[in-house]
C-alpha positions as CSV (number, residue, x, y, z in Angstrom):
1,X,-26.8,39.0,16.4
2,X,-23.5,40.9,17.0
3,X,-21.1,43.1,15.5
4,X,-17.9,41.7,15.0
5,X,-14.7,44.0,14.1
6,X,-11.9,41.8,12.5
7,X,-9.1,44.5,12.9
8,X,-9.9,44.8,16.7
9,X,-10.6,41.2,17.2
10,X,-14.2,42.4,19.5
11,X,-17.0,41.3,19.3
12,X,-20.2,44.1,20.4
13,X,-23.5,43.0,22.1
14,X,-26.5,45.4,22.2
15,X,-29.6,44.8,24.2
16,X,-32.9,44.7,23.1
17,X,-34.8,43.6,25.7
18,X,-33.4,44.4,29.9
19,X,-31.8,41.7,32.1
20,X,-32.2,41.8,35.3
21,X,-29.0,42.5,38.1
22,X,-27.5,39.2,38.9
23,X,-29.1,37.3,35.7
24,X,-26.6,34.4,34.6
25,X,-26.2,35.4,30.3
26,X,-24.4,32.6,28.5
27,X,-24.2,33.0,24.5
28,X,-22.5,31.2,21.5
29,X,-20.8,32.3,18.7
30,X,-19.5,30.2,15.8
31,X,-16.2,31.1,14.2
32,X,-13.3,29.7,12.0
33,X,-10.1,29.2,13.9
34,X,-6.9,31.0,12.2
35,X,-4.2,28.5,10.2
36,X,-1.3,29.5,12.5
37,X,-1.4,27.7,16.0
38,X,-1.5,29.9,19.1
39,X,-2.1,29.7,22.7
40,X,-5.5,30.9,24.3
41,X,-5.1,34.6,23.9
42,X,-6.5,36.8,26.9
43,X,-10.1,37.7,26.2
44,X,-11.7,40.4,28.2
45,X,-15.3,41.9,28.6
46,X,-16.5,45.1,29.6
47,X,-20.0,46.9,29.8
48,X,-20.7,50.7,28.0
49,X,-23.7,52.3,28.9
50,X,-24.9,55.6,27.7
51,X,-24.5,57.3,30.9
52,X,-21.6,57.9,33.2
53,X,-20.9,56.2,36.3
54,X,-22.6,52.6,35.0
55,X,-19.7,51.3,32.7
56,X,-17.6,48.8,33.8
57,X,-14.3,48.2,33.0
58,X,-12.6,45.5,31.1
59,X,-12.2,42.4,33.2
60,X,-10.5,39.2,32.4
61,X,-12.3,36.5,31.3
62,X,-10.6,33.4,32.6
63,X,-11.1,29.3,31.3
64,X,-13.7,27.8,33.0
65,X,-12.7,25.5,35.7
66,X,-13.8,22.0,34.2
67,X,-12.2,22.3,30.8
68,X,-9.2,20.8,29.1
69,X,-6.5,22.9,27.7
70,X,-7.5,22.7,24.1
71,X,-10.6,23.9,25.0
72,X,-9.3,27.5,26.2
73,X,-11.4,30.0,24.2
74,X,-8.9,30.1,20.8
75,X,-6.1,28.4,21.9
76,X,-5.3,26.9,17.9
77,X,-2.9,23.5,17.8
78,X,0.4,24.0,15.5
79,X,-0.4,23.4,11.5
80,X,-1.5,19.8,12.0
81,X,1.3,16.7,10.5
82,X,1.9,13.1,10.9
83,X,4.5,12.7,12.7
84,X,4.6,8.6,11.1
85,X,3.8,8.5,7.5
86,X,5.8,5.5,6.1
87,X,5.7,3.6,3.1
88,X,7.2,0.6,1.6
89,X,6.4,-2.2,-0.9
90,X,7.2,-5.6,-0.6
91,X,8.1,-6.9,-4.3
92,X,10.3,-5.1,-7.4
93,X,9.1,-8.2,-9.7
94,X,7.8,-7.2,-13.2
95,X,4.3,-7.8,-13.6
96,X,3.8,-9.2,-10.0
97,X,1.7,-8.5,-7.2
98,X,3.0,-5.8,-5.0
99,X,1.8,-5.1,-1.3
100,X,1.9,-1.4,-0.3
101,X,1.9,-1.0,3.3
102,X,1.3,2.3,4.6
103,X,2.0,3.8,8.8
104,X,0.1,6.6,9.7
105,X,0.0,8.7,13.0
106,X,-1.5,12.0,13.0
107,X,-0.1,15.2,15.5
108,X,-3.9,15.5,16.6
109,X,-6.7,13.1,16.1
110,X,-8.7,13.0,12.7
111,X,-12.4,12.5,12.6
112,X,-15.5,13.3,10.3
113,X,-18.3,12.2,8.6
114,X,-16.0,13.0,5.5
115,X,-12.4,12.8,6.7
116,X,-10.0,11.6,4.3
117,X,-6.1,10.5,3.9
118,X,-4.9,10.7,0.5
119,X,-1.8,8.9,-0.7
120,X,-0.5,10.5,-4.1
121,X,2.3,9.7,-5.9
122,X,2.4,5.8,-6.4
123,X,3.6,5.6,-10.3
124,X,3.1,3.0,-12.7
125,X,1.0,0.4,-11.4
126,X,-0.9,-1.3,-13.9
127,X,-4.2,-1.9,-11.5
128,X,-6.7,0.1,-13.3
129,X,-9.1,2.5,-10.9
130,X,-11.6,1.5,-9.1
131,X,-12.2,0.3,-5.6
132,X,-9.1,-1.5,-3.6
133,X,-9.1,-4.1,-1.2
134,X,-7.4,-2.5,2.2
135,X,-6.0,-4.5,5.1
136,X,-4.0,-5.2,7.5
137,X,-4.2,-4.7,11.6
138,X,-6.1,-1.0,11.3
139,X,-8.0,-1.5,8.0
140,X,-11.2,-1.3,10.0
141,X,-10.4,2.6,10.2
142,X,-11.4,2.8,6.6
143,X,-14.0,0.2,5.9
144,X,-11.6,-2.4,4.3
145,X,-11.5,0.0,1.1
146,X,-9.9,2.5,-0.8
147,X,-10.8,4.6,-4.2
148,X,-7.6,3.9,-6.2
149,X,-6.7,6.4,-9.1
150,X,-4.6,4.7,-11.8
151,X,-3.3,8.0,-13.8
152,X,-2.3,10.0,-10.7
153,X,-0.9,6.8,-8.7
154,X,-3.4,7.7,-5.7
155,X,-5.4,6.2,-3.0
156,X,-8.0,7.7,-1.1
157,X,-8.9,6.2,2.1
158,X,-12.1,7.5,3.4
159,X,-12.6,7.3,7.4
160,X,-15.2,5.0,8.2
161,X,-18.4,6.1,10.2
162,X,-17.9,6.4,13.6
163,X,-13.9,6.2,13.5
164,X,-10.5,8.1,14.1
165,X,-7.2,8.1,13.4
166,X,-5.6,8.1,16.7
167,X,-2.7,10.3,17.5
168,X,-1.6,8.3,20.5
169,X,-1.0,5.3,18.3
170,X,0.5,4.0,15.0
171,X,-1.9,2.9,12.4
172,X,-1.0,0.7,9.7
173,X,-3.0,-0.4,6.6
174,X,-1.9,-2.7,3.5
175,X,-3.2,-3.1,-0.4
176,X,-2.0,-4.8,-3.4
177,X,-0.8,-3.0,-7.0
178,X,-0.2,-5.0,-9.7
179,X,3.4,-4.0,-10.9
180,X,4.2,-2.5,-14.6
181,X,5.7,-5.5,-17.2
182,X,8.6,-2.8,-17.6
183,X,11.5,-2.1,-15.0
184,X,11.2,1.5,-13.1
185,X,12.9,3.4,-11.0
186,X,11.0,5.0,-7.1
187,X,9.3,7.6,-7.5
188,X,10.7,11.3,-7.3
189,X,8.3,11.7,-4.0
190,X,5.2,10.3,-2.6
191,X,2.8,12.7,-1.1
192,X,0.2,12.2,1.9
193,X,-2.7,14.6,3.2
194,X,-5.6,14.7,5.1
195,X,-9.1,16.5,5.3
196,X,-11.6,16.6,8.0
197,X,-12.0,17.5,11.7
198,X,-7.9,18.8,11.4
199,X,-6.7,19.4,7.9
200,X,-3.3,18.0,7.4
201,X,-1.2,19.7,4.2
202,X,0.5,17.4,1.8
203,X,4.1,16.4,2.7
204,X,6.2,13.7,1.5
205,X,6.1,10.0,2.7
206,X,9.3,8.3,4.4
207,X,10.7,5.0,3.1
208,X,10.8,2.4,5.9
209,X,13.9,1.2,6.8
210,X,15.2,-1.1,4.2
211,X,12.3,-0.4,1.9
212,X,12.2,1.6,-1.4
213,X,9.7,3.9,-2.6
214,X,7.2,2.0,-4.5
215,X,6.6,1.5,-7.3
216,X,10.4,0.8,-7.9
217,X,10.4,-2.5,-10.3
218,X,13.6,-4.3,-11.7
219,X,14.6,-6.1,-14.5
220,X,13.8,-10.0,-14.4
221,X,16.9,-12.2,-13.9
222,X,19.0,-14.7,-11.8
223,X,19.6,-13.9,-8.5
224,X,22.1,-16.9,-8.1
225,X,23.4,-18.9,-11.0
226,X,26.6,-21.5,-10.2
227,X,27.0,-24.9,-11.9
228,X,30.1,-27.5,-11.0
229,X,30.6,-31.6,-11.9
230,X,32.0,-34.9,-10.5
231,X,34.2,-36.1,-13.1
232,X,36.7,-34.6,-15.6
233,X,37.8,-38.3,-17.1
234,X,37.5,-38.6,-20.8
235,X,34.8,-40.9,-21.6
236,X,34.1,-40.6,-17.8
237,X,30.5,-40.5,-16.0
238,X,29.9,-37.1,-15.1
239,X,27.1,-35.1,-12.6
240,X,26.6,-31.6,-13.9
241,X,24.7,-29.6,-10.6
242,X,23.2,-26.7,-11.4
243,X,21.7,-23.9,-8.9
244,X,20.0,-20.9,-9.8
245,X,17.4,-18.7,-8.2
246,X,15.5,-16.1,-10.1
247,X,13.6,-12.7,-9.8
248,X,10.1,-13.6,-10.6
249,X,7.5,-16.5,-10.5
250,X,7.7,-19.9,-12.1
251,X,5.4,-22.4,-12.8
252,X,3.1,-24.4,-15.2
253,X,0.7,-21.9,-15.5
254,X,3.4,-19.4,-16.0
255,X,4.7,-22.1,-18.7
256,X,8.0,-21.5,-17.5
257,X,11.2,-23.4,-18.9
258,X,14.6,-23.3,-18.3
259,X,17.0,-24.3,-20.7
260,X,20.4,-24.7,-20.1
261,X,22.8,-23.7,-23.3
262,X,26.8,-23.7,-23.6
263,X,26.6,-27.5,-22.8
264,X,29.4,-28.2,-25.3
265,X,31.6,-31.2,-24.3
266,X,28.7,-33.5,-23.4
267,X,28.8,-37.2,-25.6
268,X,25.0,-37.9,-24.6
269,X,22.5,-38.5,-27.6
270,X,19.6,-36.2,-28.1
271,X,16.0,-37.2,-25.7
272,X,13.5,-35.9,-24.6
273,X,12.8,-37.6,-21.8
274,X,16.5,-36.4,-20.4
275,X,16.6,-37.4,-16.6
276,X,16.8,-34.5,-14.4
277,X,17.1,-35.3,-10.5
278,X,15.8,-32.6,-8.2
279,X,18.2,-31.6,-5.1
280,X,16.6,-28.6,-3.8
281,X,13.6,-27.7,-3.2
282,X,12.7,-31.5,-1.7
283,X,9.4,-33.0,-1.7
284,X,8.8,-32.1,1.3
285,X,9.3,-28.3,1.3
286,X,6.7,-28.3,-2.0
287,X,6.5,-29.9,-5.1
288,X,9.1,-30.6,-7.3
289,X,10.3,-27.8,-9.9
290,X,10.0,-30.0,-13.0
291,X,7.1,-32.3,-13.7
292,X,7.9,-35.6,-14.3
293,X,6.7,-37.5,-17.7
294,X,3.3,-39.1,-17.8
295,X,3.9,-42.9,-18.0
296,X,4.0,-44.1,-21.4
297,X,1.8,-46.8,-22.8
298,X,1.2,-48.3,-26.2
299,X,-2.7,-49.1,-27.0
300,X,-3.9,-50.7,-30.4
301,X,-7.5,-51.3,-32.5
302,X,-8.3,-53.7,-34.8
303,X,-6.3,-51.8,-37.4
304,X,-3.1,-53.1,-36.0
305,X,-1.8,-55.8,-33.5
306,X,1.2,-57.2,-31.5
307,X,3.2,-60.0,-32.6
308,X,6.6,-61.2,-32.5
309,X,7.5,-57.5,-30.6
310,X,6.4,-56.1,-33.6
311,X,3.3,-53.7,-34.5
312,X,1.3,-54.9,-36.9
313,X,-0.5,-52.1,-38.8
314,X,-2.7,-53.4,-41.8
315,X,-4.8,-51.1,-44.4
316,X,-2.0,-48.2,-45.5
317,X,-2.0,-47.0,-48.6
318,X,1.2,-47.6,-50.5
319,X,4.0,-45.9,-49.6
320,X,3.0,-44.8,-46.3
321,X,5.8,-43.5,-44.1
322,X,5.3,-44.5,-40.2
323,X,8.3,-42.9,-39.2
């Protein structure tokens, strides 16, 4: 053991057992590096004996030959940052699936058996906790998964065994939020920090250009909406087109109609089987937006028959109505 004296940065050595004149003495000592970055600082050694004429003076203590600069003897890195930490989201759509994707680049490599990166901040999402599915080209840095907190809006990305977060590169990672059914605006801020071999302190996350701060969702509506007709002759034949485009989803499964209302003017009889003609999106680019009707057919038992294009129905009580 040592003595160590914090105000005068020195560390003291006292022998218990005598080395010998030209002995090689190498020793270790563990320490915790100050939070403000610094270069190496000159370290000296000297040797006090109690009698005169044996001391020797305080020498310099230079790096040894084979080592890399940030392994000079406390030479302490700046507070470590990312210098990338973007953020965007690729849908505003009420309800829908949202992709988060995140780039990362760290000022020093992060490693550790428990390193972390913790995104905090990402409002409103109606995925409850639990484990996330993560992807993308650098997913592999965090075992395809993330702890997702609902109430706080956070993910924590644990670094997988054997990994690191490079600081020579660009990492970037995607998972999928379920949006809120309501409209929102971005968040105030979205913060990101990291634990393990470097801590990193929390800062704020930067939009990518052209993106938004999720979870920013809008209201549901028609992006495009136009309408236009061949004829204006009373009594005349007449094409109505109508184009629209919309904000969210629809489908069958969705059981999504659209109706068209206003369409005063038009002398055409009440169906339900009203012929609609598909322009745009063609059959060929998917299928069509409206389903067309299932053919019709007619079938009978031997409660009722054909005759004379008539159907016969025989054993109604009185005063049935077949309307």
């Amino acid at each position: 053991t040592g003595r160590w004296d914090a105000l005068t940065a020195s560390l003291s050595l006292s022998l218990r057992s005598p080395i010998e004149m030209s002995t090689l003495v190498s020793v270790t000592l563990a320490c915790n590096n100050a939070n403000a970055g610094q270069d190496a600082p000159l370290i000296r050694v000297e040797l006090l004996r109690n009698f005169p004429g044996f001391s020797m003076p305080p020498t310099p203590v230079p790096a040894a030959a084979f080592i890399t600069a940030d392994q000079q003897a406390l030479r302490i890195f700046g507070s470590a940052v990312f210098t990338t930490k973007t953020i965007t989201q690729s849908s505003p759509t009420q309800g829908g699936t949202n992709s988060i994707t995140v780039s990362l680049q760290p000022s020093v490599d992060l490693s550790g058996s428990n390193a972390t990166v913790t995104i905090s901040g990402v409002l409103g999402a109606s995925t409850p906790s639990g484990v996330v599915r993560v992807y993308g080209p650098d997913s592999v840095l965090f075992a395809s998964t993330g702890a997702w907190e609902q109430k706080s809006g956070a993910l924590v990305l644990l670094l997988a065994s054997g990994q690191t977060l490079p600081s020579a590169l660009v990492s970037t990672i995607t998972f999928d939020l379920t949006n809120p059914l309501e409209p929102q605006p971005s968040p105030d801020q979205i913060l990101i920090w990291a634990t393990g071999s470097v801590p990193i302190a929390a800062s704020p996350m930067v939009v990518a250009a052209g993106g938004v701060l999720p979870l920013k969702v809008d209201s549901l509506n028609f992006n495009v909406a136009a309408i236009g007709q061949t004829s204006a002759v009373p009594q005349g034949a007449n094409t109505l087109t109508v184009t629209f485009q919309t904000s969210a989803v629809m489908s069958r499964l969705r059981s999504s109609v659209v109706t068209l209302q206003g369409l005063v003017g038009a002398a055409t009889a009440d169906s339900v089987v009203f012929p609609v003609t598909m322009v745009s999106p063609t059959l060929d680019q998917g299928p069509p937006l409206f389903s067309p009707l299932d053919d019709l057919a007619v079938s009978s038992t031997d409660a009722c028959r054909w005759a004379d294009n008539r159907l016969l129905v025989r054993g109604l009580p009185a005063g049935a109505d077949l309307t």
